[in-house]
VEXMIZA-729489 format. One record per residue: x, y, z of N, C-alpha, C in turn; residue in three letters. Coordinates in steps of 0.1 Angstrom, whole numbers, plus 5000, padded with zeros to 4 digits. Layout:
REM residues N
XYZXYZXYZALA;...
This chain:
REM residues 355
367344631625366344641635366844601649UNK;367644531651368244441662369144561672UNK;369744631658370644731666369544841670UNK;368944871663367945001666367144931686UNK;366744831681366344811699367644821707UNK;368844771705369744761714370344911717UNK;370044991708370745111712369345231724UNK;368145181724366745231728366445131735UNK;366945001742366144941754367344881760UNK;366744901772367644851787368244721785UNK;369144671789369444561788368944461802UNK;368344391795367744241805368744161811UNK;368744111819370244051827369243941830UNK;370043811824369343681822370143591833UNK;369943501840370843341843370243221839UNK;371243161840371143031835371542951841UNK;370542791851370842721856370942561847UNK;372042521851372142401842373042391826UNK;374142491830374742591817375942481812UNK;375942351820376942261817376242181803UNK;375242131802374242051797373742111781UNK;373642051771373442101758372542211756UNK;371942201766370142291765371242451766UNK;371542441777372042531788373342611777UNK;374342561770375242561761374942661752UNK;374142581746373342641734372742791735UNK;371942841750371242901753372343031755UNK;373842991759375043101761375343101746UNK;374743041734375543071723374343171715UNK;373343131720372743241708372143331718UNK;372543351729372243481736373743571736UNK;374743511727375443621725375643711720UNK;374643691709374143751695372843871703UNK;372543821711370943901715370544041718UNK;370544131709370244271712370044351728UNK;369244251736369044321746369144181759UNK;369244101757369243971766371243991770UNK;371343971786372743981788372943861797UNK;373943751795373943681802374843711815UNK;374243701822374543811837375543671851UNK;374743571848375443441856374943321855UNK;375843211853375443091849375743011863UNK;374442901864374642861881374742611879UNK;374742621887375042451887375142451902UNK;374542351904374842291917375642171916UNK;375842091911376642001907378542031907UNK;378442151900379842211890380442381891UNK;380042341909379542541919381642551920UNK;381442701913382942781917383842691902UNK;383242591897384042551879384042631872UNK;385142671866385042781854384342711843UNK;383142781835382442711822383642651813UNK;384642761812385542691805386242631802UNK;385842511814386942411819385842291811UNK;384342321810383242221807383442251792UNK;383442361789383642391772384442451769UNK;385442421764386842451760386442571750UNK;385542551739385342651731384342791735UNK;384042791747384042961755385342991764UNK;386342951756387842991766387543181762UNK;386743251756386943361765386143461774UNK;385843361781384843371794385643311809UNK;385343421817385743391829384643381835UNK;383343311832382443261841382743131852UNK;382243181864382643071871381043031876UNK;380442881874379342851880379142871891UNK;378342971893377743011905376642921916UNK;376743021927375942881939374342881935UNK;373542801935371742861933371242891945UNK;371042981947370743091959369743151955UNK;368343111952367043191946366943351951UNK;367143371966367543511970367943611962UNK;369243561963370243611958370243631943UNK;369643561936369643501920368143631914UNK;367543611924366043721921366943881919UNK;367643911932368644031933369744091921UNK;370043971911371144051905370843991887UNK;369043891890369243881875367643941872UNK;366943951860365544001854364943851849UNK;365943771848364743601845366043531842UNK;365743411843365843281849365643161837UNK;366743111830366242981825367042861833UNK;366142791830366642621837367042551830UNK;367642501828367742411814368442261823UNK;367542221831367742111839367341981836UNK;367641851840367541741834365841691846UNK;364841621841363741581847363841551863UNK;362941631869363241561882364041631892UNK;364641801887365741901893364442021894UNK;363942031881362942201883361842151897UNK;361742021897360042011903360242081919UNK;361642101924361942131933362242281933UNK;363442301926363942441922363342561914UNK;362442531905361542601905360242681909UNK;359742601917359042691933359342791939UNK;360942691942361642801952362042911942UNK;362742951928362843041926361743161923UNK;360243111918359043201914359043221929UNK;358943181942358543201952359543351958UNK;360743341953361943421956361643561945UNK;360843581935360243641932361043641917UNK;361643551909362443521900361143481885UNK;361743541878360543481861361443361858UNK;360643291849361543171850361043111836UNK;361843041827361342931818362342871819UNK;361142771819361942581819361742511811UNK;363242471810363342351796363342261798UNK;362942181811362442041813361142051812UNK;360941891814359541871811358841831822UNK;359041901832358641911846357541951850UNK;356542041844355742081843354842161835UNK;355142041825354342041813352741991810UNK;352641891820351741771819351241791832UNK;349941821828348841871836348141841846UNK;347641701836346541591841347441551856UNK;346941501867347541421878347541301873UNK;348941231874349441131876350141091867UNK;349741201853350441141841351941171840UNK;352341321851353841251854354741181855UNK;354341131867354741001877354440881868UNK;353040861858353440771851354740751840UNK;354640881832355440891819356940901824UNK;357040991835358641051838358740941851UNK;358240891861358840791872359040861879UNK;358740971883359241071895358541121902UNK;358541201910357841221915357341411912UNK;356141431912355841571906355741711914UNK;356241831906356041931914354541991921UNK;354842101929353542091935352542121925UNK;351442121927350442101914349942301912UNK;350142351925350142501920351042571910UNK;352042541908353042591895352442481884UNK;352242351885351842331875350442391870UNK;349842411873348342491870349342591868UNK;350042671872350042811872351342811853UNK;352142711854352942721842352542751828UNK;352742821817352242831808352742731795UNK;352342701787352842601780353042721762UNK;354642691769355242801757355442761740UNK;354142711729354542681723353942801716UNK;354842911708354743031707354243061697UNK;354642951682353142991672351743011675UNK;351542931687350142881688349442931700UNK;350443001708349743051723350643161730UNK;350743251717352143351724351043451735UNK;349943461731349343531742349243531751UNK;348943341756349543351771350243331775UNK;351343321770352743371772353143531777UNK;352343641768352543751770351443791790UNK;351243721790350643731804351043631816UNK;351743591811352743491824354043531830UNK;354443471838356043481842356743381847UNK;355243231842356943141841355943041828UNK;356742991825356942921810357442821810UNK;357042691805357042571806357442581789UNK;358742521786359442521770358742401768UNK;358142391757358042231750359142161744UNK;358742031746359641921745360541971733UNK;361541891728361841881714361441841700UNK;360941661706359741601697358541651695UNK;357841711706356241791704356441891696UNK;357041961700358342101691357342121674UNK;358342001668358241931653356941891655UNK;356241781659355441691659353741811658UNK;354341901670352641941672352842091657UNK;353642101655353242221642353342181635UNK;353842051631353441971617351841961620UNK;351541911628350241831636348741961632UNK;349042021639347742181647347242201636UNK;347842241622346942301616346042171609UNK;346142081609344841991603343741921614UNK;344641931624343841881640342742031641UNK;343442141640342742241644341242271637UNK;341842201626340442231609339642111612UNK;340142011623338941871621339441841609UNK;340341801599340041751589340941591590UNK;340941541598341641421602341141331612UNK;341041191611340441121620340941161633UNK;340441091644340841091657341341041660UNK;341540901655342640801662343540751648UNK;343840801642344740731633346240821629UNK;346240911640347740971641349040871644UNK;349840851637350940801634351840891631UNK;353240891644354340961641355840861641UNK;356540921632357240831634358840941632UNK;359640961646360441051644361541011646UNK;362741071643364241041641365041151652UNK;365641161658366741281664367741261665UNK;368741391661370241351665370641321683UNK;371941251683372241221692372441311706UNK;372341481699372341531711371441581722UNK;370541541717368741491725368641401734UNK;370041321735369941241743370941291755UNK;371341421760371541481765373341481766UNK;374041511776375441531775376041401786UNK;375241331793376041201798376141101796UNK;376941021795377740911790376440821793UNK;376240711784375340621785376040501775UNK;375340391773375440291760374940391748UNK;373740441754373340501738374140561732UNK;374640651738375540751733376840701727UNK;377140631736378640581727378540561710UNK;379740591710380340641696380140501688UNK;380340431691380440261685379040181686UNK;378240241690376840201693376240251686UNK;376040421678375640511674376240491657UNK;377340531661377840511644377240411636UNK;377140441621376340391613375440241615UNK;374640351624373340271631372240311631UNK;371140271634369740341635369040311644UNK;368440291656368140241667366440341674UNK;366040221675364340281678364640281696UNK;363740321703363940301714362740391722UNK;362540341740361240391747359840381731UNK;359740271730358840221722357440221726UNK;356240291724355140331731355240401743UNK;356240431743356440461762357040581763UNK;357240661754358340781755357540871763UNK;357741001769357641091777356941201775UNK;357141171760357041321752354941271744UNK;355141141747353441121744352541181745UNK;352241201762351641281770351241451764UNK;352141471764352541621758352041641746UNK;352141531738351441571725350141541723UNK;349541471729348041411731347241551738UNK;347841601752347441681760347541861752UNK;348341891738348341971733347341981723UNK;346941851715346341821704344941851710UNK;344641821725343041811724342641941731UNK;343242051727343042171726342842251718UNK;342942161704342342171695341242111688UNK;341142011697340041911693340041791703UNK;339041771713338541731721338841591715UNK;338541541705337841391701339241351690UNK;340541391693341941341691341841211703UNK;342541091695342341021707344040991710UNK;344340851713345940791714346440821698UNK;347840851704348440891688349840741692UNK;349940741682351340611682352740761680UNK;353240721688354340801686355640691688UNK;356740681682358240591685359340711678UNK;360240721685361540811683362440671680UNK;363540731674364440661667365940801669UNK;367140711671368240801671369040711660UNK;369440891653370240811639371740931643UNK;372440851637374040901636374441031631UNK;374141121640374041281637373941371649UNK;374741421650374641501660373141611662UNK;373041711655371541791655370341741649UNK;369141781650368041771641367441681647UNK;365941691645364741591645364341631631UNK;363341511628362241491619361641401626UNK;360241441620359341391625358041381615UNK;357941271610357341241598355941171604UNK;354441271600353541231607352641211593UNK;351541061599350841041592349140991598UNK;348441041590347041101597346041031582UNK;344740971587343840911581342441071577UNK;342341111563341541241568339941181567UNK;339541311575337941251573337041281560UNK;337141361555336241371538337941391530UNK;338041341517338541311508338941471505UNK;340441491500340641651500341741631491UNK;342641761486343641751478344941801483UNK;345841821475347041821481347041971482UNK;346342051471346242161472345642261484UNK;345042201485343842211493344442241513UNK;345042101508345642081525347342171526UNK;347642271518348842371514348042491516UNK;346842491513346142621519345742631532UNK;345542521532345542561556346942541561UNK;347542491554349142561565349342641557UNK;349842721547350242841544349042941553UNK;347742941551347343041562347342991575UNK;347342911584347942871597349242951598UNK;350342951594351542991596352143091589UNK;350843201580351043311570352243411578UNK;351643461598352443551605353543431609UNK;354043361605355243311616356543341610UNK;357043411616358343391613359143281611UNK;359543201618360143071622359042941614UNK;358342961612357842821605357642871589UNK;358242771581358342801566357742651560UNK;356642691554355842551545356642531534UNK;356642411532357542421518356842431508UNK;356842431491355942421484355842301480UNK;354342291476354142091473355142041462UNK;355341941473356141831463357641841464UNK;357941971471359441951484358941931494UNK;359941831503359841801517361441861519UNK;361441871533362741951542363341841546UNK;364741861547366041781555366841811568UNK;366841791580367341821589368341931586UNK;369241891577370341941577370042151574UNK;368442121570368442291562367742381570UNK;367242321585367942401598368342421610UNK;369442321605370542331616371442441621UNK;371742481630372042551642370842681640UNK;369542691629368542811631367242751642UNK;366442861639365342851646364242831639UNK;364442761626363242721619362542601621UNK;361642601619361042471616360142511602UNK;360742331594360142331578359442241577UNK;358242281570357242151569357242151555UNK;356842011551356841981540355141891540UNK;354041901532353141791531352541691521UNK;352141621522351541511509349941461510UNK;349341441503347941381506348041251492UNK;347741131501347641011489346540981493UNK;345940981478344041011471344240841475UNK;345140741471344740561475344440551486UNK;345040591496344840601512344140661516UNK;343840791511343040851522344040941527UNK;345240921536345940991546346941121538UNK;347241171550347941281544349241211550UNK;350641301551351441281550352241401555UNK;352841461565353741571573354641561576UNK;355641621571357541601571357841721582UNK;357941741596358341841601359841821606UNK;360841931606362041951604362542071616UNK;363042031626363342131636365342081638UNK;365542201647367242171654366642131668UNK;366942031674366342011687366942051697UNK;368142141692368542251704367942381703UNK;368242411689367542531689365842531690UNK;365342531675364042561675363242401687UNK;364442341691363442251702364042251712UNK;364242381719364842401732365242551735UNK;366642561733367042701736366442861725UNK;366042771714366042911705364342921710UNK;363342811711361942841717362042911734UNK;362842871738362642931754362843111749UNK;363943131743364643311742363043351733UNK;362343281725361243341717360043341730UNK;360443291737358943321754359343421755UNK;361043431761361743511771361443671767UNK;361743661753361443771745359543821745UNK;358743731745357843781743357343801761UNK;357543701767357543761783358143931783UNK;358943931783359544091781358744191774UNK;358144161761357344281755358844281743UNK;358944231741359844231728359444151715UNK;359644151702359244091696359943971694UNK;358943821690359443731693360543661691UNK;361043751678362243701667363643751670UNK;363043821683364643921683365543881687UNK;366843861684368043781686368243671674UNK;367143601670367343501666367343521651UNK;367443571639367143611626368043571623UNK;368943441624370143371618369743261608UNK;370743241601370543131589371043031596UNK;370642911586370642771590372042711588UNK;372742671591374542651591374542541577UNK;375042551563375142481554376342481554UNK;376942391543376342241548376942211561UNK;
């Protein structure tokens, strides 16, 4: 199928700002593969006139040289625009490029979060103008590809909401779960925590360790509260705490929910199997497997696995994403694609890297 479009549609000339950075990496690796997506120029302001291949030895055969960001100029020689910039870079640069007449999706979390003020609370920074935020679409593509298909710029979701909110939607969306007794409790590999040197990151800090961290406080809260009550108004505070374990890829994100009338395990396999019957990318498991990071790593899946315990009351949701891929670069190319009038999957119909 891949080839049949590529031989019958034009080729899309894409850039990429921020192409030093895991997001950004990732996004030149699986748009190599992409039927009609052409990576046309990769830009940095940081790392302007550096050969990529001096930052990643393993695209030595590429003579890309990071280019200047010149929104002008950048509108003139490409068809759309990803960012894959660290918090606190789009709220500025992204204006100016929709304003330069550029399509755009961003994989920060810059304007994601709607409400005023809850920015500046969760991220400490200061926020973009509130017209792109009103105007941004919030690209989580099982659940709202439509307005997606009527936008032209795109707000990627987080990595943790990613996992969190499609494990989450289909029982939030049925009302079949209390309001305030959402409990997540998730894990990510280390490369979520981006590509600069920190304590976290180090090798000796990380190795066979396990470490919780931004404890009530994480960033990605917001995001998931502000998603959930669009499907239901009377979702209240969810507990969310992330955890980094000794692994380079993958989240899980193991959520647990108090339901409101007494139900079966059966029962709660029939609203995500029909919730996610058209998705390509999201695969339910059958009751009584749950998913492991590792089964899809470097794809674009996300695997849920679920439980209901008749003692408790609560259910039990194992969601399983790559937080580069299906929680960053493989979700932005499934907007990009559907922005375009393509179908969502295109490019991406790759298996999961075993073991």
């Amino acid at each position: 199928m891949d080839s049949e479009i590529q031989e019958n549609q034009k080729k899309v000339k894409v850039g990429i700002v921020g192409a030093t950075g895991y997001g950004g990496v990732e996004l030149i690796r699986l748009l190599e593969g992409h039927p009609v997506f052409q990576v046309e120029a990769v830009y940095s302001s940081s790392k302007e006139q550096k050969e990529v291949r001096e930052e990643y030895p393993h695209l030595a055969h590429y003579n890309w040289l990071l280019e200047k960001i010149d929104p002008e100029e950048m509108a003139k020689s490409v068809d759309l625009i990803f960012t894959a910039t660290p918090s606190g870079i789009s709220t500025t640069l992204v204006p100016q490029l929709i304003e330069a007449g550029n399509r755009v999706i961003d994989l920060s979390g810059d304007f994601r979060l709607k409400e005023e003020g809850m920015y500046e609370k969760w991220y400490g920074k200061t926020p973009g103008p509130k017209k792109y935020i009103d105007e941004a679409t919030y690209g989580l593509v099982e659940w709202f590809s439509e307005e997606v298909k009527e936008s032209t710029f795109i707000s990627n979701p987080g990595c943790y909401p990613t996992a969190t909110l499609l494990g989450l939607i289909p029982v939030v969306k049925e009302r079949m779960i209390q309001p305030h007794s959402i409990i997540i409790d998730a894990k990510s590999g280390l490369s979520g925590a981006g590509r600069s040197l920190s304590r976290t990151a180090h090798y000796a800090e990380i190795n066979e360790n396990m470490k919780i961290y931004k404890v009530n406080k994480h960033q990605h809260i917001p995001e998931i509260e502000q998603t959930l009550h669009r499907f239901d108004d009377n979702i209240g505070h969810v507990t969310f705490n992330p955890h980094l374990v000794p692994m380079t890829r993958g989240i899980m994100s193991t959520i647990y929910a108090t339901v409101k009338d007494a139900t079966t395990r059966e029962e709660l396999y029939d609203v995500y199997k029909k919730a996610y019957e058209g998705s390509t990318f999201v695969r339910v498991r059958p009751l009584g497997e749950f998913p492991a990071t590792k089964e899809v790593s470097g794809s674009n899946y996300c695997d849920i696995g679920i439980d209901y315990d008749e003692r408790t009351n609560r259910v039990t949701i194992v969601s399983v994403i790559d937080n580069l891929v299906k929680g960053a670069a493989g979700q932005a190319i499934e907007n990009a694609n559907i922005l375009m009038g393509l179908k969502a999957e295109t490019g991406l119909g790759f298996l999961p890297m075993y073991p």
